[in-house]
MISE-364981 format. One record per residue: residue number from 1; residue in one letter; x, y, z of N, C-alpha, C in turn. Coordinates in pm, 1 decimal. Example, Ala and Ser with C-alpha at 12.3 -4.5 7.8 and 13.67 -1.06 7.14 Angstrom:
BEGIN
paba, lovo, n_x, n_y, n_z, ca_x, ca_y, ca_z, c_x, c_y, c_z
1, a, 1319.0, -569.0, 780.0, 1230.0, -450.0, 780.0, 1320.0, -330.0, 780.0 $
2, s, 1285.0, -225.0, 708.0, 1367.0, -106.0, 714.0, 1290.0, 3.0, 787.0 $
% end
This chain:
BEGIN
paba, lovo, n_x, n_y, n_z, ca_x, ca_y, ca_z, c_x, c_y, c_z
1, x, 85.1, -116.9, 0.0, 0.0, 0.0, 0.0, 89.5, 122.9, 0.0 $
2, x, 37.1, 246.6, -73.4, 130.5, 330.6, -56.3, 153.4, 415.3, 27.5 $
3, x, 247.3, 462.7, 38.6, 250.2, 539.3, 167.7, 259.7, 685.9, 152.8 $
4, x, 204.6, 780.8, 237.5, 185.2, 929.6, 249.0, 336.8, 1030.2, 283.6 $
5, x, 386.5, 1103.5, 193.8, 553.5, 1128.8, 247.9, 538.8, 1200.5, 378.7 $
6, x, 437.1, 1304.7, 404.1, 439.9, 1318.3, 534.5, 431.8, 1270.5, 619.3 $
7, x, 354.2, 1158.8, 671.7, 294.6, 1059.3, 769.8, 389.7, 969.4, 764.0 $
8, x, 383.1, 875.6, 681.8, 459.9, 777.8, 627.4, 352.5, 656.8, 695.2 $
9, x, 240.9, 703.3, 683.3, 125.7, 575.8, 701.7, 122.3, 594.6, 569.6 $
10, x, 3.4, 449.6, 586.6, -48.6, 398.7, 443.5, -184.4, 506.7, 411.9 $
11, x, -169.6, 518.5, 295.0, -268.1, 625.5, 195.9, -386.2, 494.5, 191.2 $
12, x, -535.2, 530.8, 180.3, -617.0, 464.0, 111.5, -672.8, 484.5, 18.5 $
13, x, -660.7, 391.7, -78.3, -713.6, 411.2, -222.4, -837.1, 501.2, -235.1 $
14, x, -851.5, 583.8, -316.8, -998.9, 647.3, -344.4, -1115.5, 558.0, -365.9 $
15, x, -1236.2, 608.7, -270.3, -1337.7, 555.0, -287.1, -1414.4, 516.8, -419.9 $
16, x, -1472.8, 431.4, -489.4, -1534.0, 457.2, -632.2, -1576.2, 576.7, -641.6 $
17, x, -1668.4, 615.8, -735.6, -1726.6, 754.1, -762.3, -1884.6, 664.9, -751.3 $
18, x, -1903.8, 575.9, -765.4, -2046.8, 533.3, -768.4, -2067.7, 330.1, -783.9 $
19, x, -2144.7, 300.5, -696.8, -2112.1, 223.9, -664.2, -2269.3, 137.8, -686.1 $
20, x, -2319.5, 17.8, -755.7, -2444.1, -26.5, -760.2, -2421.1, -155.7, -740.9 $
21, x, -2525.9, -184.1, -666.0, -2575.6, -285.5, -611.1, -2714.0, -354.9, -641.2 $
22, x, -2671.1, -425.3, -737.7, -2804.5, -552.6, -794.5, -2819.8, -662.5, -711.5 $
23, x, -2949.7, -706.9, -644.2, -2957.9, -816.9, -608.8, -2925.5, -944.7, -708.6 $
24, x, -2844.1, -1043.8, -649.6, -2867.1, -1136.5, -732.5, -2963.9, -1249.3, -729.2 $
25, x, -3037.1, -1306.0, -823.9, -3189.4, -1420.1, -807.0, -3179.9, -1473.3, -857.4 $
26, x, -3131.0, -1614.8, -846.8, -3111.5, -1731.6, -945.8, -3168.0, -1729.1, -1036.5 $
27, x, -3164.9, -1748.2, -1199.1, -3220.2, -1741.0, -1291.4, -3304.8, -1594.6, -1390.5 $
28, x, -3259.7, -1513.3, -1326.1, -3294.6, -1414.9, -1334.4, -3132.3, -1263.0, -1370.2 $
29, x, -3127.3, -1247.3, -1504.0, -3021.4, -1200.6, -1576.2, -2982.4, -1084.3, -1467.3 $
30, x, -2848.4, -1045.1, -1408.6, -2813.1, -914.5, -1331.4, -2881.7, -763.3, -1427.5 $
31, x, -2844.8, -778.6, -1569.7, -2871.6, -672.2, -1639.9, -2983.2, -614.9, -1682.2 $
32, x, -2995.2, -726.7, -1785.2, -3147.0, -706.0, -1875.3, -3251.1, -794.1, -1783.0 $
33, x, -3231.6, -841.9, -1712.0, -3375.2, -910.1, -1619.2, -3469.4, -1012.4, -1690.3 $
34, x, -3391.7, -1077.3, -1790.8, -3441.4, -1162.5, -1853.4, -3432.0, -1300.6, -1727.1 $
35, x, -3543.3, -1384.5, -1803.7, -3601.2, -1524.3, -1739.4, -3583.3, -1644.4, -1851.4 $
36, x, -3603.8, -1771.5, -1764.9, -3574.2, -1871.7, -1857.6, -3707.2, -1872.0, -1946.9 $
37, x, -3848.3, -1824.0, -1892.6, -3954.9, -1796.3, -1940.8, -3985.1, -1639.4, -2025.2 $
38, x, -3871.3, -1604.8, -1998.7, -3886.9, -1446.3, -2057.6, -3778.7, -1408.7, -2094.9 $
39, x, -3679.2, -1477.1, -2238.6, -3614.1, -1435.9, -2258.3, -3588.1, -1311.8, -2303.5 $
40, x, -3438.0, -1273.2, -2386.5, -3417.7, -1171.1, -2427.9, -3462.1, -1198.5, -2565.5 $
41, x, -3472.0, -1043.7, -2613.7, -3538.7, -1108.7, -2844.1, -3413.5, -1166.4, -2865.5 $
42, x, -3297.9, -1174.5, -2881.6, -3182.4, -1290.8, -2926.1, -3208.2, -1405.3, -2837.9 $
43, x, -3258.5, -1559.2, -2887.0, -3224.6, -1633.9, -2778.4, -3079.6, -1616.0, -2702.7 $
44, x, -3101.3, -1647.0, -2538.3, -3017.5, -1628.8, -2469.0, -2980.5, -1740.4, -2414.1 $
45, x, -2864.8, -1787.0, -2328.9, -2849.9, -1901.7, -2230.9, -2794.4, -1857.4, -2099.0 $
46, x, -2752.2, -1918.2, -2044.1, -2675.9, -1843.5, -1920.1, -2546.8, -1911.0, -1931.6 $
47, x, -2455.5, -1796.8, -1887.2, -2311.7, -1833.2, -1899.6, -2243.7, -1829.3, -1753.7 $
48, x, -2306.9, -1836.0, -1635.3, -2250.7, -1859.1, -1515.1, -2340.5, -1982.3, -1451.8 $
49, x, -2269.6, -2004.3, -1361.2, -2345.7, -2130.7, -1256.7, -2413.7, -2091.2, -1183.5 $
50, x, -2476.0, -1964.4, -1164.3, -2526.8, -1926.2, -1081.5, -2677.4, -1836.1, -1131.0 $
51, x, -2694.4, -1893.4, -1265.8, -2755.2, -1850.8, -1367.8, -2832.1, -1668.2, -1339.6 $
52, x, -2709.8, -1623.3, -1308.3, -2735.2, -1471.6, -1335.4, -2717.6, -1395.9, -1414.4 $
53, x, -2616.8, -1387.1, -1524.1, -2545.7, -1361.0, -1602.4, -2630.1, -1446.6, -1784.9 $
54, x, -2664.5, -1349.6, -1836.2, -2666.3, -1460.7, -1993.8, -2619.4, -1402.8, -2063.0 $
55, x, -2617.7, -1470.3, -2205.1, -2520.4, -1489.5, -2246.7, -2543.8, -1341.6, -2341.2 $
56, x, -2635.1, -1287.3, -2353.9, -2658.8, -1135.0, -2435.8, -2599.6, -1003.0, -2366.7 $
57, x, -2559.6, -1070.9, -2220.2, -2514.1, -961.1, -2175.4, -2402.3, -960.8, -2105.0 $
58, x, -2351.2, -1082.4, -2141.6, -2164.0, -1105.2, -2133.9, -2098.3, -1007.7, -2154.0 $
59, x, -2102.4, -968.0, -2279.2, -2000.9, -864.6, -2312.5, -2003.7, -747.2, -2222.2 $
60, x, -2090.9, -661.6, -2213.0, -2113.3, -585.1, -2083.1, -2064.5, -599.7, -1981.5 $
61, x, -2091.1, -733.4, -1884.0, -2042.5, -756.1, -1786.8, -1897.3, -757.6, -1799.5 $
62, x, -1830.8, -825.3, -1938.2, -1642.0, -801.3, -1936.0, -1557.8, -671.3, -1985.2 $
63, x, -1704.0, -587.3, -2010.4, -1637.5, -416.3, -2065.2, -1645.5, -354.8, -1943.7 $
64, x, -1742.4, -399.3, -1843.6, -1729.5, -287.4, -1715.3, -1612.1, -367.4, -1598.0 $
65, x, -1576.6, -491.3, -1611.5, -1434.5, -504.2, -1564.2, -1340.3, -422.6, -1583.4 $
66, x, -1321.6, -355.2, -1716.8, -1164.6, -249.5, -1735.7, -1237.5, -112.8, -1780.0 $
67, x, -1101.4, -20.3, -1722.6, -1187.1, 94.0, -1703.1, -1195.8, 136.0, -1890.3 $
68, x, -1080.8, 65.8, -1949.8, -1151.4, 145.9, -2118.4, -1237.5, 76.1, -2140.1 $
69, x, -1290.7, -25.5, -2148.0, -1416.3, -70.9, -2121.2, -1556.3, 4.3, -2071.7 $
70, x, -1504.4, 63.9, -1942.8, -1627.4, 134.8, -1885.4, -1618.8, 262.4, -1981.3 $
71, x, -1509.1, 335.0, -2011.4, -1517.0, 428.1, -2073.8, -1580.7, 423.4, -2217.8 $
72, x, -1544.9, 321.6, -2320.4, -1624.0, 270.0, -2405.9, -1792.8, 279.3, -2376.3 $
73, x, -1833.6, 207.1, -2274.0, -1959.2, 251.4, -2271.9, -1990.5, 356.0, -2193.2 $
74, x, -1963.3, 455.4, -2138.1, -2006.2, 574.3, -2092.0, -2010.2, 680.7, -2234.8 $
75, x, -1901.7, 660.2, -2367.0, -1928.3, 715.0, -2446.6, -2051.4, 667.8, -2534.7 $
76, x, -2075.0, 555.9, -2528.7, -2160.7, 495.3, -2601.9, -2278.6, 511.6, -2563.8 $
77, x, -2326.9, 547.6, -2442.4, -2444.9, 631.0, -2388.5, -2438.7, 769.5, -2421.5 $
78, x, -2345.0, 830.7, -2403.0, -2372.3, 963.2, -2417.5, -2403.6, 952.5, -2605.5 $
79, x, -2362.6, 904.5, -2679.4, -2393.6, 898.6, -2798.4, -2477.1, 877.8, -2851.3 $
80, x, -2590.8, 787.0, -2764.3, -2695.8, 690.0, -2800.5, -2794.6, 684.9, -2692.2 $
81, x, -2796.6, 732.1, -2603.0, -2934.7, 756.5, -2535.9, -2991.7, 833.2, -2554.1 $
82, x, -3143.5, 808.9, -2556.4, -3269.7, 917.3, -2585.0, -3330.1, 918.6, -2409.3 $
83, x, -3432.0, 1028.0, -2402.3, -3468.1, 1021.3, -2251.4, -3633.8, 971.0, -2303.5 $
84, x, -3688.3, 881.3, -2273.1, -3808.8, 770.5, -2342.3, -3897.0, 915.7, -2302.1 $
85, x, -3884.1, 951.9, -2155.1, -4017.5, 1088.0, -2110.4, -4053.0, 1165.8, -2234.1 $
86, x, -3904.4, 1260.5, -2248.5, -3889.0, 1373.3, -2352.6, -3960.0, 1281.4, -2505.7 $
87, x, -3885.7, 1184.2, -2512.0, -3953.9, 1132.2, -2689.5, -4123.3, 1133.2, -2663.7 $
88, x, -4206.1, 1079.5, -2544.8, -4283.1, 1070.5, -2537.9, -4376.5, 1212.6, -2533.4 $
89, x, -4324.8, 1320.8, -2518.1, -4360.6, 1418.8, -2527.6, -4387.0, 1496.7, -2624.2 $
90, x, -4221.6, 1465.5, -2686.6, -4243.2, 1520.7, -2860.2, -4353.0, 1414.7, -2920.5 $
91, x, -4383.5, 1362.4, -2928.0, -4471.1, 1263.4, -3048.1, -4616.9, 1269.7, -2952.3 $
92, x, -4646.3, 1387.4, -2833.8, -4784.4, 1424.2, -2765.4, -4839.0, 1261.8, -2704.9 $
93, x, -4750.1, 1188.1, -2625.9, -4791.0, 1097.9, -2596.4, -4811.9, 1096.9, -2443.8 $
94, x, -4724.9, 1230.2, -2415.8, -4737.4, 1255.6, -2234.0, -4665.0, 1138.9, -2182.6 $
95, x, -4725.7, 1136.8, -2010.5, -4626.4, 1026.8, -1947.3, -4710.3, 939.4, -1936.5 $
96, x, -4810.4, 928.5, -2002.5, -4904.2, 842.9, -1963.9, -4890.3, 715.9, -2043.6 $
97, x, -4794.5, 785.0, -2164.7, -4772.8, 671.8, -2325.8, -4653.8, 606.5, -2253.5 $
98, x, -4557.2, 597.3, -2188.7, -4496.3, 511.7, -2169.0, -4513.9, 373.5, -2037.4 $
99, x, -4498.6, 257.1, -2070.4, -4548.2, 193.9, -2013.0, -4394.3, 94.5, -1957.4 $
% end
Protein backbone atom coordinates (compact mmCIF):
# COMPACT_ATOMS: atom_id res chain seq x y z
CA UNK A 1 0.00 0.00 0.00
CA UNK A 2 1.30 3.31 -0.56
CA UNK A 3 2.50 5.39 1.68
CA UNK A 4 1.85 9.30 2.49
CA UNK A 5 5.54 11.29 2.48
CA UNK A 6 4.40 13.18 5.35
CA UNK A 7 2.95 10.59 7.70
CA UNK A 8 4.60 7.78 6.27
CA UNK A 9 1.26 5.76 7.02
CA UNK A 10 -0.49 3.99 4.44
CA UNK A 11 -2.68 6.25 1.96
CA UNK A 12 -6.17 4.64 1.11
CA UNK A 13 -7.14 4.11 -2.22
CA UNK A 14 -9.99 6.47 -3.44
CA UNK A 15 -13.38 5.55 -2.87
CA UNK A 16 -15.34 4.57 -6.32
CA UNK A 17 -17.27 7.54 -7.62
CA UNK A 18 -20.47 5.33 -7.68
CA UNK A 19 -21.12 2.24 -6.64
CA UNK A 20 -24.44 -0.27 -7.60
CA UNK A 21 -25.76 -2.86 -6.11
CA UNK A 22 -28.04 -5.53 -7.94
CA UNK A 23 -29.58 -8.17 -6.09
CA UNK A 24 -28.67 -11.37 -7.33
CA UNK A 25 -31.89 -14.20 -8.07
CA UNK A 26 -31.12 -17.32 -9.46
CA UNK A 27 -32.20 -17.41 -12.91
CA UNK A 28 -32.95 -14.15 -13.34
CA UNK A 29 -30.21 -12.01 -15.76
CA UNK A 30 -28.13 -9.14 -13.31
CA UNK A 31 -28.72 -6.72 -16.40
CA UNK A 32 -31.47 -7.06 -18.75
CA UNK A 33 -33.75 -9.10 -16.19
CA UNK A 34 -34.41 -11.62 -18.53
CA UNK A 35 -36.01 -15.24 -17.39
CA UNK A 36 -35.74 -18.72 -18.58
CA UNK A 37 -39.55 -17.96 -19.41
CA UNK A 38 -38.87 -14.46 -20.58
CA UNK A 39 -36.14 -14.36 -22.58
CA UNK A 40 -34.18 -11.71 -24.28
CA UNK A 41 -35.39 -11.09 -28.44
CA UNK A 42 -31.82 -12.91 -29.26
CA UNK A 43 -32.25 -16.34 -27.78
CA UNK A 44 -30.18 -16.29 -24.69
CA UNK A 45 -28.50 -19.02 -22.31
CA UNK A 46 -26.76 -18.43 -19.20
CA UNK A 47 -23.12 -18.33 -19.00
CA UNK A 48 -22.51 -18.59 -15.15
CA UNK A 49 -23.46 -21.31 -12.57
CA UNK A 50 -25.27 -19.26 -10.82
CA UNK A 51 -27.55 -18.51 -13.68
CA UNK A 52 -27.35 -14.72 -13.35
CA UNK A 53 -25.46 -13.61 -16.02
CA UNK A 54 -26.66 -14.61 -19.94
CA UNK A 55 -25.20 -14.90 -22.47
CA UNK A 56 -26.59 -11.35 -24.36
CA UNK A 57 -25.14 -9.61 -21.75
CA UNK A 58 -21.64 -11.05 -21.34
CA UNK A 59 -20.01 -8.65 -23.13
CA UNK A 60 -21.13 -5.85 -20.83
CA UNK A 61 -20.43 -7.56 -17.87
CA UNK A 62 -16.42 -8.01 -19.36
CA UNK A 63 -16.38 -4.16 -20.65
CA UNK A 64 -17.29 -2.87 -17.15
CA UNK A 65 -14.34 -5.04 -15.64
CA UNK A 66 -11.65 -2.50 -17.36
CA UNK A 67 -11.87 0.94 -17.03
CA UNK A 68 -11.51 1.46 -21.18
CA UNK A 69 -14.16 -0.71 -21.21
CA UNK A 70 -16.27 1.35 -18.85
CA UNK A 71 -15.17 4.28 -20.74
CA UNK A 72 -16.24 2.70 -24.06
CA UNK A 73 -19.59 2.51 -22.72
CA UNK A 74 -20.06 5.74 -20.92
CA UNK A 75 -19.28 7.15 -24.47
CA UNK A 76 -21.61 4.95 -26.02
CA UNK A 77 -24.45 6.31 -23.88
CA UNK A 78 -23.72 9.63 -24.18
CA UNK A 79 -23.94 8.99 -27.98
CA UNK A 80 -26.96 6.90 -28.00
CA UNK A 81 -29.35 7.57 -25.36
CA UNK A 82 -32.70 9.17 -25.85
CA UNK A 83 -34.68 10.21 -22.51
CA UNK A 84 -38.09 7.71 -23.42
CA UNK A 85 -40.17 10.88 -21.10
CA UNK A 86 -38.89 13.73 -23.53
CA UNK A 87 -39.54 11.32 -26.89
CA UNK A 88 -42.83 10.71 -25.38
CA UNK A 89 -43.61 14.19 -25.28
CA UNK A 90 -42.43 15.21 -28.60
CA UNK A 91 -44.71 12.63 -30.48
CA UNK A 92 -47.84 14.24 -27.65
CA UNK A 93 -47.91 10.98 -25.96
CA UNK A 94 -47.37 12.56 -22.34
CA UNK A 95 -46.26 10.27 -19.47
CA UNK A 96 -49.04 8.43 -19.64
CA UNK A 97 -47.73 6.72 -23.26
CA UNK A 98 -44.96 5.12 -21.69
CA UNK A 99 -45.48 1.94 -20.13
Amino acid sequence: MPTSARTKRPTRPPKPALTIRVPLISGVCRFCRCTYDNPCANPCSWVDRTQTLCSECWPLDEALKTAKGRQALVLFLQENWTDPIADARVHGKGRQGIR
